[in-house]
MARKEVEX-39636 format. One record per residue (C-alpha): residue number from 1; z, x, y. Coordinates in nm, 3 decimals, always signed. Layout:
BEGIN
 pos      pz      px      py
 NUM       Z       X       Y
...
//
This chain:
BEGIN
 pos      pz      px      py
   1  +4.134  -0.312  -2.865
   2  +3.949  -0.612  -3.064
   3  +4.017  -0.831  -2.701
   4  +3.827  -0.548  -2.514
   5  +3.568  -0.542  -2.772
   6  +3.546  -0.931  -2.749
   7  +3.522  -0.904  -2.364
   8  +3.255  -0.601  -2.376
   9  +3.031  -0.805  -2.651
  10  +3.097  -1.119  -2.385
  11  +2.989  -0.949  -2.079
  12  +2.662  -0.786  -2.257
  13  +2.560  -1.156  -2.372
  14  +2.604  -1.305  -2.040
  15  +2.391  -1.009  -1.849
  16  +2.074  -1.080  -2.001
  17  +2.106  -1.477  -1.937
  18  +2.190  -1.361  -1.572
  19  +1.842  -1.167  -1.542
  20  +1.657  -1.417  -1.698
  21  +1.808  -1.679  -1.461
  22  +1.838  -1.420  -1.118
  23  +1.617  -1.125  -1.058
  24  +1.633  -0.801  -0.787
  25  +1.333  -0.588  -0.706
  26  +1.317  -0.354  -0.439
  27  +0.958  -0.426  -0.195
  28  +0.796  -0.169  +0.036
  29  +0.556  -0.251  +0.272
  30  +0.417  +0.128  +0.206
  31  +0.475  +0.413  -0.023
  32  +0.437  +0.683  +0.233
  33  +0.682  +0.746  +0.513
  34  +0.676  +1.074  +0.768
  35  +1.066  +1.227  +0.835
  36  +1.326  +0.972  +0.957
  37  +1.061  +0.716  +1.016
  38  +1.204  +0.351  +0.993
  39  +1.204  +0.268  +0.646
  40  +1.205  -0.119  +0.630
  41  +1.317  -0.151  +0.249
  42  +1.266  -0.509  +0.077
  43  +1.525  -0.670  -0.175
  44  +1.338  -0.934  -0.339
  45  +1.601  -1.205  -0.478
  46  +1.449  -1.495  -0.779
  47  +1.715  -1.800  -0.820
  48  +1.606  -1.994  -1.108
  49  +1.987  -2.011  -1.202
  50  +2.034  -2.416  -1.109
  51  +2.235  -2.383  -0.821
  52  +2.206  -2.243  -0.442
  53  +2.345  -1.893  -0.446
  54  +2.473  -1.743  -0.052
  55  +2.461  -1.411  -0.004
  56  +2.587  -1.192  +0.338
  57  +2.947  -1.345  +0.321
  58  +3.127  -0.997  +0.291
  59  +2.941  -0.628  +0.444
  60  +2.932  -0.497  +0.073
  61  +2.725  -0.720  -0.124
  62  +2.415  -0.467  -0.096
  63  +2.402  -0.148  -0.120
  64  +2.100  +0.117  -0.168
  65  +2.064  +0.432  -0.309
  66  +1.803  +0.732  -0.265
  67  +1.752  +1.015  -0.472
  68  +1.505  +1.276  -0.487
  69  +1.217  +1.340  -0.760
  70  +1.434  +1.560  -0.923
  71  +1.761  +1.293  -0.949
  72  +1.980  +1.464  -0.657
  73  +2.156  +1.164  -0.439
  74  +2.087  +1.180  -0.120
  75  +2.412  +1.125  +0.089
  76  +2.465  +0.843  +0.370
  77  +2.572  +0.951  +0.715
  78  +2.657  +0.617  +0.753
  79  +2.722  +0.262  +0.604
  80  +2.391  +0.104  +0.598
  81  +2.457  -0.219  +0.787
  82  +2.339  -0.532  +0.619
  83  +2.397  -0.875  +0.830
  84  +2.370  -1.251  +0.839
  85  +2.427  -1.521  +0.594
  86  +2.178  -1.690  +0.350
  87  +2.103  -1.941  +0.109
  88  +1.860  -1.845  -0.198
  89  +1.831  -2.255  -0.314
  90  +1.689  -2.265  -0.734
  91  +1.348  -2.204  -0.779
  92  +1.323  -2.030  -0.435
  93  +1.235  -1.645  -0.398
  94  +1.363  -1.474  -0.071
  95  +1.394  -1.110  +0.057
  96  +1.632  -0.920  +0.299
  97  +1.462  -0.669  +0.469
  98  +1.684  -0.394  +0.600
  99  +1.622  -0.063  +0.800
 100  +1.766  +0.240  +0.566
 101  +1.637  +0.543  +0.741
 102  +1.941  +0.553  +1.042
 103  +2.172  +0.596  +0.774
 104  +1.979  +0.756  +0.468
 105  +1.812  +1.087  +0.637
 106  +1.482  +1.171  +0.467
 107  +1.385  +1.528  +0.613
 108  +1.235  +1.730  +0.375
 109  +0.869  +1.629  +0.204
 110  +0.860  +1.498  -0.111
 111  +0.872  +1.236  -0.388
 112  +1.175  +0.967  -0.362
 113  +1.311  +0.691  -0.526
 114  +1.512  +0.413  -0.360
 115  +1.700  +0.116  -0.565
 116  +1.967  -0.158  -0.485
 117  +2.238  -0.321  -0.611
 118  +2.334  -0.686  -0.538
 119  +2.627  -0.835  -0.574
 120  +2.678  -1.252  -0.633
 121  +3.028  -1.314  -0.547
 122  +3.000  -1.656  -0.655
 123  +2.966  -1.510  -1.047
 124  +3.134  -1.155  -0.960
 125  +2.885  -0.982  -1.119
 126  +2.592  -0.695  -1.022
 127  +2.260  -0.673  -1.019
 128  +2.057  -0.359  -0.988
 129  +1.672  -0.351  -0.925
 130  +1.469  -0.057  -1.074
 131  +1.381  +0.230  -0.818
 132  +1.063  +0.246  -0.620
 133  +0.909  +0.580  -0.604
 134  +0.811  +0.664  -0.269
 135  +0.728  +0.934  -0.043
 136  +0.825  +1.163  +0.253
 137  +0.493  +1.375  +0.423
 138  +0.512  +1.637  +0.716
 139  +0.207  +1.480  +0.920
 140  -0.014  +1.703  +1.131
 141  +0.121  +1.740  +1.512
 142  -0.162  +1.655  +1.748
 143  +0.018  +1.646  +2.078
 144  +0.372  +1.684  +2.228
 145  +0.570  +1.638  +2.614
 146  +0.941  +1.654  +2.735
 147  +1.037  +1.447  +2.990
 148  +1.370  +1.393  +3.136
 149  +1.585  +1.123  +3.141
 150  +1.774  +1.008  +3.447
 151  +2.156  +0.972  +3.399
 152  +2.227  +0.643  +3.409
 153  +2.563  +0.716  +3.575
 154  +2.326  +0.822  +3.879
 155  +2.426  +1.159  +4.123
 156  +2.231  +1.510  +4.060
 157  +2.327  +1.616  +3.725
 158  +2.072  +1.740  +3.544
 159  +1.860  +1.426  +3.294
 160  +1.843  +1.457  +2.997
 161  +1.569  +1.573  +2.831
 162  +1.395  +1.403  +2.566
 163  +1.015  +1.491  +2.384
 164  +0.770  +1.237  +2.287
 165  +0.491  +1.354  +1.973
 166  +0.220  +1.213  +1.844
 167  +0.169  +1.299  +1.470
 168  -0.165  +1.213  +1.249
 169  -0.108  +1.160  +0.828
 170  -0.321  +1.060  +0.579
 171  -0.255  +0.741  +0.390
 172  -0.434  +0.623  +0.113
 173  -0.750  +0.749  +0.213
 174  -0.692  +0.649  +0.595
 175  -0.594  +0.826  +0.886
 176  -0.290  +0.710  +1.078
 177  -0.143  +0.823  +1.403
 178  +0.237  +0.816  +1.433
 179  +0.451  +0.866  +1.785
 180  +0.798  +1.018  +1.747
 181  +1.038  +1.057  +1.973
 182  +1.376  +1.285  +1.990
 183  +1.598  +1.478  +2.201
 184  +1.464  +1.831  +2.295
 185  +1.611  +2.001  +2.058
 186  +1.483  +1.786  +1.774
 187  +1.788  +1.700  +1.657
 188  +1.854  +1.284  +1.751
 189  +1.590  +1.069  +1.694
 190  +1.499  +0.754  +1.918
 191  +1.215  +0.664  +1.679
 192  +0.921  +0.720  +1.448
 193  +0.682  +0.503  +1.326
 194  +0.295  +0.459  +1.322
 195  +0.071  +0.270  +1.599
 196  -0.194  +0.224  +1.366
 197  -0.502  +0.351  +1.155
 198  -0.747  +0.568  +1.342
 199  -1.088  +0.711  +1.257
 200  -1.149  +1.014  +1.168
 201  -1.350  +1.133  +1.465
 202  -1.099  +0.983  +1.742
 203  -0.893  +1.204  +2.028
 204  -0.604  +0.986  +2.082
 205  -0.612  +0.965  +2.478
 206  -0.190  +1.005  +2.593
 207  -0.041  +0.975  +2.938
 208  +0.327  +0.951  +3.087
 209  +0.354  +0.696  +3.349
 210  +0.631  +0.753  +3.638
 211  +0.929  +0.513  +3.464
 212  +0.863  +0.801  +3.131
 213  +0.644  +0.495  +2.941
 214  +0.400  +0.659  +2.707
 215  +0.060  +0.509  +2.710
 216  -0.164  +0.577  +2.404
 217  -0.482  +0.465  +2.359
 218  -0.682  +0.540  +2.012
 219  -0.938  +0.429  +1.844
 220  -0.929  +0.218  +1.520
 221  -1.338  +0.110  +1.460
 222  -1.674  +0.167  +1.554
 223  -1.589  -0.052  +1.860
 224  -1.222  -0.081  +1.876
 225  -0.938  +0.079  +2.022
 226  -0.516  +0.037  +2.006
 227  -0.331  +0.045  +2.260
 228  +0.039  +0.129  +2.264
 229  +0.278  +0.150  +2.528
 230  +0.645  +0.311  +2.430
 231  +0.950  +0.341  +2.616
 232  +1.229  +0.641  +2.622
 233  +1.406  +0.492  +2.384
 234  +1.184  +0.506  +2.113
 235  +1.078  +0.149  +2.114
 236  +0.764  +0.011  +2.143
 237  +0.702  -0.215  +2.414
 238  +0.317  -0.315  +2.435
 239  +0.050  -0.298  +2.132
 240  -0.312  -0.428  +2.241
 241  -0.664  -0.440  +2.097
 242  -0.895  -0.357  +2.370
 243  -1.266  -0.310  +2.256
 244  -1.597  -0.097  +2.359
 245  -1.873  -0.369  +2.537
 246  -2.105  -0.218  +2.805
 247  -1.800  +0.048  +2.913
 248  -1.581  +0.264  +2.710
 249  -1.151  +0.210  +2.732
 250  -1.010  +0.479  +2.887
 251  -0.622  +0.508  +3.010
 252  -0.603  +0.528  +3.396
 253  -0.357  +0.685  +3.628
 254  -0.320  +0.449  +3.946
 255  -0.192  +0.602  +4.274
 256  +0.178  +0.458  +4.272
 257  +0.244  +0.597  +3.897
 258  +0.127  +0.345  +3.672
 259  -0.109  +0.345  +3.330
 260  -0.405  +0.095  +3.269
 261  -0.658  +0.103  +3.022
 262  -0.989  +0.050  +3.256
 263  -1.341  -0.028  +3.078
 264  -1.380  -0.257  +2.802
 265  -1.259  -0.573  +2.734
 266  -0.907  -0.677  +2.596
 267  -0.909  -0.851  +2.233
 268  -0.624  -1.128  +2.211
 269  -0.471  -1.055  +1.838
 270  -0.185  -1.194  +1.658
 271  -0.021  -0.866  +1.584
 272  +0.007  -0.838  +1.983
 273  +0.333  -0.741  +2.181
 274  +0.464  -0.937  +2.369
 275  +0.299  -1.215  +2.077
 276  +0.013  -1.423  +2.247
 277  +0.218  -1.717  +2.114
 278  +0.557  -1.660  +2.003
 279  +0.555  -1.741  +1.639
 280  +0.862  -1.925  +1.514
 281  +1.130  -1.652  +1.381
 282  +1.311  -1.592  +1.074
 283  +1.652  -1.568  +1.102
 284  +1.866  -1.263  +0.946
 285  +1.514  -1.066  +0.820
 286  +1.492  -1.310  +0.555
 287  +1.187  -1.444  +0.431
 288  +1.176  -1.746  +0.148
 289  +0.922  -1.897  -0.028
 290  +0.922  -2.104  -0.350
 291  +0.795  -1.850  -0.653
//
Protein backbone atom coordinates (compact mmCIF):
# COMPACT_ATOMS: atom_id res chain seq x y z
CA UNK A 1 0.00 0.00 0.00
CA UNK A 2 2.85 2.70 0.99
CA UNK A 3 4.47 1.68 -2.85
CA UNK A 4 1.04 2.66 -4.38
CA UNK A 5 0.89 5.66 -2.31
CA UNK A 6 4.55 6.49 -3.38
CA UNK A 7 3.58 5.90 -7.07
CA UNK A 8 0.14 7.98 -6.76
CA UNK A 9 2.12 11.05 -4.91
CA UNK A 10 4.82 10.40 -8.02
CA UNK A 11 2.42 10.54 -10.80
CA UNK A 12 0.49 13.78 -9.28
CA UNK A 13 4.05 15.62 -9.11
CA UNK A 14 4.99 14.77 -12.55
CA UNK A 15 1.37 15.95 -14.12
CA UNK A 16 1.68 19.44 -13.33
CA UNK A 17 5.45 19.67 -14.72
CA UNK A 18 3.88 17.92 -17.86
CA UNK A 19 1.24 20.89 -18.31
CA UNK A 20 3.54 23.41 -17.64
CA UNK A 21 5.97 21.92 -20.22
CA UNK A 22 2.94 20.50 -22.94
CA UNK A 23 -0.46 22.01 -23.26
CA UNK A 24 -4.02 20.77 -25.17
CA UNK A 25 -6.83 23.14 -26.01
CA UNK A 26 -9.58 22.36 -28.12
CA UNK A 27 -10.04 25.45 -31.21
CA UNK A 28 -13.25 26.11 -33.17
CA UNK A 29 -13.37 28.09 -36.01
CA UNK A 30 -17.18 28.93 -34.81
CA UNK A 31 -19.42 28.35 -31.92
CA UNK A 32 -22.53 27.74 -33.89
CA UNK A 33 -23.13 24.70 -36.04
CA UNK A 34 -26.75 23.69 -37.83
CA UNK A 35 -27.53 19.54 -37.52
CA UNK A 36 -24.75 17.22 -38.80
CA UNK A 37 -22.93 20.08 -40.33
CA UNK A 38 -19.09 19.36 -40.64
CA UNK A 39 -17.69 20.21 -37.46
CA UNK A 40 -13.93 20.88 -38.12
CA UNK A 41 -12.73 20.62 -34.33
CA UNK A 42 -9.08 22.07 -33.50
CA UNK A 43 -6.56 20.36 -30.98
CA UNK A 44 -4.12 22.93 -30.26
CA UNK A 45 -0.73 21.13 -29.05
CA UNK A 46 2.28 23.70 -27.00
CA UNK A 47 5.82 21.73 -26.81
CA UNK A 48 7.97 23.69 -24.62
CA UNK A 49 9.08 20.24 -23.12
CA UNK A 50 12.92 20.27 -24.78
CA UNK A 51 12.51 17.70 -27.16
CA UNK A 52 10.44 16.98 -30.57
CA UNK A 53 7.37 15.06 -29.57
CA UNK A 54 5.50 12.77 -32.84
CA UNK A 55 2.20 12.23 -32.63
CA UNK A 56 -0.25 9.95 -35.26
CA UNK A 57 1.99 6.78 -34.83
CA UNK A 58 -0.94 4.51 -33.51
CA UNK A 59 -5.14 5.37 -34.52
CA UNK A 60 -5.78 5.99 -30.69
CA UNK A 61 -3.71 8.76 -29.60
CA UNK A 62 -6.83 11.26 -29.85
CA UNK A 63 -9.89 10.90 -28.98
CA UNK A 64 -12.98 13.46 -28.46
CA UNK A 65 -15.84 13.56 -26.50
CA UNK A 66 -19.35 15.48 -26.72
CA UNK A 67 -21.81 15.91 -24.23
CA UNK A 68 -24.81 17.89 -23.94
CA UNK A 69 -25.55 21.11 -21.65
CA UNK A 70 -26.94 18.97 -19.27
CA UNK A 71 -23.65 16.33 -19.03
CA UNK A 72 -25.35 13.33 -21.13
CA UNK A 73 -22.48 11.70 -23.57
CA UNK A 74 -23.33 11.69 -26.72
CA UNK A 75 -22.50 8.23 -28.31
CA UNK A 76 -20.17 7.63 -31.53
CA UNK A 77 -21.58 5.72 -34.45
CA UNK A 78 -18.25 5.38 -35.37
CA UNK A 79 -14.44 5.66 -34.57
CA UNK A 80 -13.59 9.13 -35.39
CA UNK A 81 -10.67 8.66 -37.78
CA UNK A 82 -7.61 10.67 -37.00
CA UNK A 83 -4.55 10.26 -39.66
CA UNK A 84 -0.99 11.13 -40.58
CA UNK A 85 2.15 11.54 -38.68
CA UNK A 86 3.68 14.71 -37.09
CA UNK A 87 6.37 16.35 -35.42
CA UNK A 88 5.48 19.15 -32.66
CA UNK A 89 9.57 20.36 -32.44
CA UNK A 90 10.10 22.59 -28.65
CA UNK A 91 8.89 25.87 -28.65
CA UNK A 92 6.57 25.12 -31.64
CA UNK A 93 2.62 25.25 -31.34
CA UNK A 94 0.66 23.07 -33.93
CA UNK A 95 -3.00 21.89 -34.35
CA UNK A 96 -4.76 18.78 -35.90
CA UNK A 97 -7.82 19.66 -37.29
CA UNK A 98 -10.25 16.79 -37.61
CA UNK A 99 -13.91 16.42 -38.95
CA UNK A 100 -16.13 14.99 -35.82
CA UNK A 101 -19.61 15.37 -37.10
CA UNK A 102 -19.60 11.82 -39.47
CA UNK A 103 -19.08 10.06 -36.42
CA UNK A 104 -20.49 12.27 -33.45
CA UNK A 105 -24.31 12.98 -34.67
CA UNK A 106 -25.50 16.36 -33.40
CA UNK A 107 -29.39 16.40 -34.22
CA UNK A 108 -31.23 17.98 -31.75
CA UNK A 109 -30.71 22.03 -30.92
CA UNK A 110 -28.92 22.97 -28.17
CA UNK A 111 -25.90 23.86 -26.03
CA UNK A 112 -22.73 21.34 -26.33
CA UNK A 113 -19.51 20.83 -25.11
CA UNK A 114 -16.70 19.02 -26.96
CA UNK A 115 -13.10 18.12 -25.29
CA UNK A 116 -10.05 15.85 -26.20
CA UNK A 117 -7.71 13.76 -24.88
CA UNK A 118 -4.12 13.31 -26.18
CA UNK A 119 -2.03 10.81 -25.66
CA UNK A 120 2.19 11.14 -25.87
CA UNK A 121 3.36 7.69 -26.26
CA UNK A 122 6.79 8.76 -25.98
CA UNK A 123 5.99 9.63 -21.95
CA UNK A 124 2.76 7.23 -21.77
CA UNK A 125 0.87 9.66 -20.29
CA UNK A 126 -2.67 11.81 -21.10
CA UNK A 127 -3.57 14.96 -21.63
CA UNK A 128 -7.07 16.34 -21.61
CA UNK A 129 -8.04 19.90 -22.85
CA UNK A 130 -11.03 21.67 -21.13
CA UNK A 131 -14.41 21.52 -23.14
CA UNK A 132 -15.57 24.16 -25.54
CA UNK A 133 -19.12 25.05 -25.25
CA UNK A 134 -20.71 25.18 -28.47
CA UNK A 135 -23.88 25.06 -30.22
CA UNK A 136 -26.40 23.15 -32.44
CA UNK A 137 -29.41 25.65 -34.18
CA UNK A 138 -32.41 24.43 -36.43
CA UNK A 139 -31.88 27.23 -39.22
CA UNK A 140 -34.84 28.56 -41.15
CA UNK A 141 -35.59 26.42 -44.53
CA UNK A 142 -35.75 28.82 -47.45
CA UNK A 143 -35.87 26.44 -50.36
CA UNK A 144 -35.78 22.65 -51.13
CA UNK A 145 -35.59 20.04 -54.62
CA UNK A 146 -35.20 16.19 -55.15
CA UNK A 147 -33.45 15.10 -57.88
CA UNK A 148 -32.50 11.68 -58.85
CA UNK A 149 -29.47 10.05 -59.10
CA UNK A 150 -28.51 7.80 -61.98
CA UNK A 151 -27.29 4.28 -60.96
CA UNK A 152 -23.99 4.13 -61.63
CA UNK A 153 -24.30 0.43 -62.52
CA UNK A 154 -26.33 1.92 -65.63
CA UNK A 155 -29.79 -0.10 -67.11
CA UNK A 156 -33.46 1.32 -66.09
CA UNK A 157 -33.71 0.89 -62.48
CA UNK A 158 -35.11 3.50 -60.90
CA UNK A 159 -32.08 6.58 -59.49
CA UNK A 160 -31.90 7.29 -56.59
CA UNK A 161 -33.30 10.08 -55.20
CA UNK A 162 -31.55 12.57 -53.29
CA UNK A 163 -32.87 16.46 -51.98
CA UNK A 164 -30.75 19.45 -51.98
CA UNK A 165 -31.91 22.57 -49.17
CA UNK A 166 -30.88 25.69 -48.67
CA UNK A 167 -31.17 26.79 -44.96
CA UNK A 168 -30.64 30.61 -43.57
CA UNK A 169 -29.27 30.99 -39.52
CA UNK A 170 -28.33 33.71 -37.68
CA UNK A 171 -24.78 34.00 -36.42
CA UNK A 172 -23.54 36.48 -34.29
CA UNK A 173 -25.57 39.13 -35.51
CA UNK A 174 -25.15 37.96 -39.31
CA UNK A 175 -27.16 36.12 -41.59
CA UNK A 176 -25.75 33.01 -43.18
CA UNK A 177 -27.11 30.74 -45.82
CA UNK A 178 -26.31 27.02 -45.50
CA UNK A 179 -26.96 24.16 -48.44
CA UNK A 180 -27.65 20.64 -47.18
CA UNK A 181 -27.93 17.80 -48.88
CA UNK A 182 -29.46 14.12 -48.01
CA UNK A 183 -31.23 11.23 -49.28
CA UNK A 184 -35.07 11.74 -49.67
CA UNK A 185 -36.00 10.50 -46.79
CA UNK A 186 -33.69 12.68 -44.71
CA UNK A 187 -32.04 10.11 -43.26
CA UNK A 188 -28.05 9.99 -44.92
CA UNK A 189 -26.43 13.02 -45.26
CA UNK A 190 -23.96 13.98 -48.23
CA UNK A 191 -23.27 17.35 -46.58
CA UNK A 192 -24.01 20.56 -44.72
CA UNK A 193 -22.20 23.48 -44.39
CA UNK A 194 -22.55 27.29 -45.08
CA UNK A 195 -21.68 29.21 -48.52
CA UNK A 196 -21.37 32.32 -46.80
CA UNK A 197 -22.87 35.50 -45.01
CA UNK A 198 -25.78 37.12 -46.77
CA UNK A 199 -27.71 40.34 -46.21
CA UNK A 200 -30.60 40.60 -44.83
CA UNK A 201 -32.67 41.74 -47.77
CA UNK A 202 -31.19 39.01 -50.34
CA UNK A 203 -33.39 36.07 -52.29
CA UNK A 204 -30.79 33.54 -52.80
CA UNK A 205 -31.30 32.86 -56.67
CA UNK A 206 -31.01 28.49 -57.00
CA UNK A 207 -31.02 26.40 -60.14
CA UNK A 208 -30.30 22.59 -61.02
CA UNK A 209 -28.23 22.23 -64.03
CA UNK A 210 -28.72 18.88 -66.24
CA UNK A 211 -25.50 16.76 -64.58
CA UNK A 212 -27.82 17.59 -60.88
CA UNK A 213 -24.99 20.60 -60.04
CA UNK A 214 -26.67 23.15 -57.84
CA UNK A 215 -25.93 26.68 -58.75
CA UNK A 216 -26.51 29.34 -56.03
CA UNK A 217 -26.01 32.69 -56.35
CA UNK A 218 -26.54 35.19 -53.17
CA UNK A 219 -25.70 38.18 -52.21
CA UNK A 220 -23.08 39.11 -49.52
CA UNK A 221 -22.78 43.36 -49.83
CA UNK A 222 -24.18 46.32 -51.18
CA UNK A 223 -22.43 45.25 -54.44
CA UNK A 224 -21.43 41.72 -54.05
CA UNK A 225 -22.65 38.42 -54.66
CA UNK A 226 -21.34 34.45 -53.90
CA UNK A 227 -21.48 32.14 -56.03
CA UNK A 228 -21.53 28.42 -55.27
CA UNK A 229 -21.71 25.55 -57.38
CA UNK A 230 -22.34 21.93 -55.49
CA UNK A 231 -22.32 18.56 -56.72
CA UNK A 232 -24.66 15.35 -55.70
CA UNK A 233 -22.44 14.38 -53.42
CA UNK A 234 -22.57 17.04 -51.15
CA UNK A 235 -19.34 18.66 -52.07
CA UNK A 236 -18.71 21.87 -53.16
CA UNK A 237 -17.13 22.30 -56.34
CA UNK A 238 -16.99 26.14 -57.39
CA UNK A 239 -17.18 29.30 -54.87
CA UNK A 240 -16.85 32.79 -56.79
CA UNK A 241 -17.21 36.50 -56.01
CA UNK A 242 -18.96 38.03 -58.85
CA UNK A 243 -19.97 41.77 -58.26
CA UNK A 244 -22.88 44.40 -59.36
CA UNK A 245 -21.14 47.15 -62.10
CA UNK A 246 -23.53 48.60 -64.75
CA UNK A 247 -25.66 44.99 -64.73
CA UNK A 248 -26.94 42.92 -61.97
CA UNK A 249 -25.57 38.82 -61.58
CA UNK A 250 -28.14 36.69 -62.28
CA UNK A 251 -27.84 32.65 -62.77
CA UNK A 252 -28.66 31.66 -66.41
CA UNK A 253 -30.07 28.55 -67.92
CA UNK A 254 -28.27 27.95 -71.41
CA UNK A 255 -30.06 25.80 -74.04
CA UNK A 256 -27.90 22.47 -73.72
CA UNK A 257 -28.46 22.36 -69.70
CA UNK A 258 -25.88 24.37 -68.26
CA UNK A 259 -25.77 27.33 -65.34
CA UNK A 260 -23.86 30.73 -65.77
CA UNK A 261 -24.03 33.66 -63.79
CA UNK A 262 -24.61 36.47 -66.70
CA UNK A 263 -24.27 40.35 -65.73
CA UNK A 264 -21.67 41.67 -63.61
CA UNK A 265 -18.25 41.18 -63.41
CA UNK A 266 -16.29 38.24 -61.72
CA UNK A 267 -13.99 39.29 -58.58
CA UNK A 268 -10.70 37.05 -58.48
CA UNK A 269 -10.44 36.20 -54.48
CA UNK A 270 -8.21 34.04 -52.57
CA UNK A 271 -10.90 32.05 -50.90
CA UNK A 272 -11.80 30.92 -54.63
CA UNK A 273 -12.41 27.22 -55.81
CA UNK A 274 -10.59 25.90 -57.81
CA UNK A 275 -7.73 28.56 -55.85
CA UNK A 276 -6.61 31.32 -58.39
CA UNK A 277 -3.13 30.11 -57.39
CA UNK A 278 -2.80 26.97 -55.64
CA UNK A 279 -1.38 27.86 -52.31
CA UNK A 280 1.24 25.46 -50.97
CA UNK A 281 -0.62 22.69 -48.68
CA UNK A 282 -0.29 21.46 -45.29
CA UNK A 283 0.13 18.06 -44.96
CA UNK A 284 -2.10 15.80 -42.46
CA UNK A 285 -4.50 19.12 -41.42
CA UNK A 286 -1.74 20.28 -39.40
CA UNK A 287 -0.86 23.70 -38.99
CA UNK A 288 2.52 24.89 -36.92
CA UNK A 289 3.76 27.95 -35.95
CA UNK A 290 6.32 28.95 -33.29
CA UNK A 291 4.13 30.36 -30.04
Amino acid sequence: MRNLQIAVVLCLGFLPRLAAQVSVEIVLDQDQFLPRESMRVGVRITNFSGQTLRFGTDNDWLRFTVESESGNLIPQQCDIPVRGEFDVESSTVATKRVDIAPCIHLIRPGRYRVAAAVRIKQWEKELVTKPVTFSVVAGTRLWEQDFGVPNPAGGNSLPEVRRYALQQAMHMKQMKLYVRVTDQTESRFFGVFPLGPMVSFSVPEHQIDKTNNLHVLCQIGPRAFNYSVINPDGQLVIRQTHDYTDTRPVLRASPDGRVLVAGGVRRIALDDIPPPVQPAALTNDVAKVKP
